[in-house]
C-alpha positions as CSV (number, residue, x, y, z in Angstrom):
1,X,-57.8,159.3,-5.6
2,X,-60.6,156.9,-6.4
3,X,-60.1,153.0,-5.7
4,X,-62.0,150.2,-7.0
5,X,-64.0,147.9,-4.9
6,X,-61.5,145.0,-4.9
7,X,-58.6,147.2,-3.6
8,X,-61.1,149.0,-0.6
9,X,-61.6,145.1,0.0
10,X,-57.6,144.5,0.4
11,X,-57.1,147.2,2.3
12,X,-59.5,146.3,4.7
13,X,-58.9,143.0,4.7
14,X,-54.7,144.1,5.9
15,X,-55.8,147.1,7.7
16,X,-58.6,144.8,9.9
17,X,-55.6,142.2,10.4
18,X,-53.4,144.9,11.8
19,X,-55.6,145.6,14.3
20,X,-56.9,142.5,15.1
21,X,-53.8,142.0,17.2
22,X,-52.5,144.2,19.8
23,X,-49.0,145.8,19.7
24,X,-46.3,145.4,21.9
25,X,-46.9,149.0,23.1
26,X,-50.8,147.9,23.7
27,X,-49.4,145.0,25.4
28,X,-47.0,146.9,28.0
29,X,-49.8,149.3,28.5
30,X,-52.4,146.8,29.8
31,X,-50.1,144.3,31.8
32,X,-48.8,147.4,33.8
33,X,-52.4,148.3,34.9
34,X,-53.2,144.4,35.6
35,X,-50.3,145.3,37.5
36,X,-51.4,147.9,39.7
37,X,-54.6,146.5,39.8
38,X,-56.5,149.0,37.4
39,X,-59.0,148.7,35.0
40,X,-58.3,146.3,31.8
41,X,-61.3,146.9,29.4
42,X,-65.0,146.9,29.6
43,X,-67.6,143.9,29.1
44,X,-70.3,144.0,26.4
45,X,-72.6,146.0,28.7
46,X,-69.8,148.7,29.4
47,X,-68.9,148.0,32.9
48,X,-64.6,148.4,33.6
49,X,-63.5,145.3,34.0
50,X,-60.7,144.3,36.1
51,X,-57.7,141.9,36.3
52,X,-57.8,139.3,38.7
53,X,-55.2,137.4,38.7
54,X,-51.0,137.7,38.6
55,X,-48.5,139.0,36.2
56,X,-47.4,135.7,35.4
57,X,-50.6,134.0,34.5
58,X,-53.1,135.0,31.8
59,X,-55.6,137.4,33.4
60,X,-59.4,136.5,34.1
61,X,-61.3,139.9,34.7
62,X,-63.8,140.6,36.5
63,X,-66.9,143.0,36.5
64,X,-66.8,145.9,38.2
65,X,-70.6,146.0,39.4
């Protein structure tokens, strides 16, 4: 099924705000490994990145170098 530009544009548009956001399960996921003290992510160079700080406060990461 063929779509015109305008509706590829919407869909986009909704599909790029959906995952601009991450889910509840995504969520769980990463505070149990801040948690355990595992790997949260990688920086813009590719090196894991790790959590640094407690549960209970928003996490500052750290390079793994």
């Amino acid at each position: 099924m063929l779509h015109t530009d305008d509706e590829n544009d919407i869909w986009l548009d909704a599909f790029s705000a959906v995952l601009a956001e991450p889910s509840a399960d995504e969520r769980s996921f990463f505070e149990d490994r801040r948690q355990q003290g595992l790997g949260v992510g990688l920086d813009e160079t590719g090196n894991l990145m790790h959590a640094t700080s407690g549960p209970s406060t928003p996490p500052s990461l750290s390079s793994d170098r």
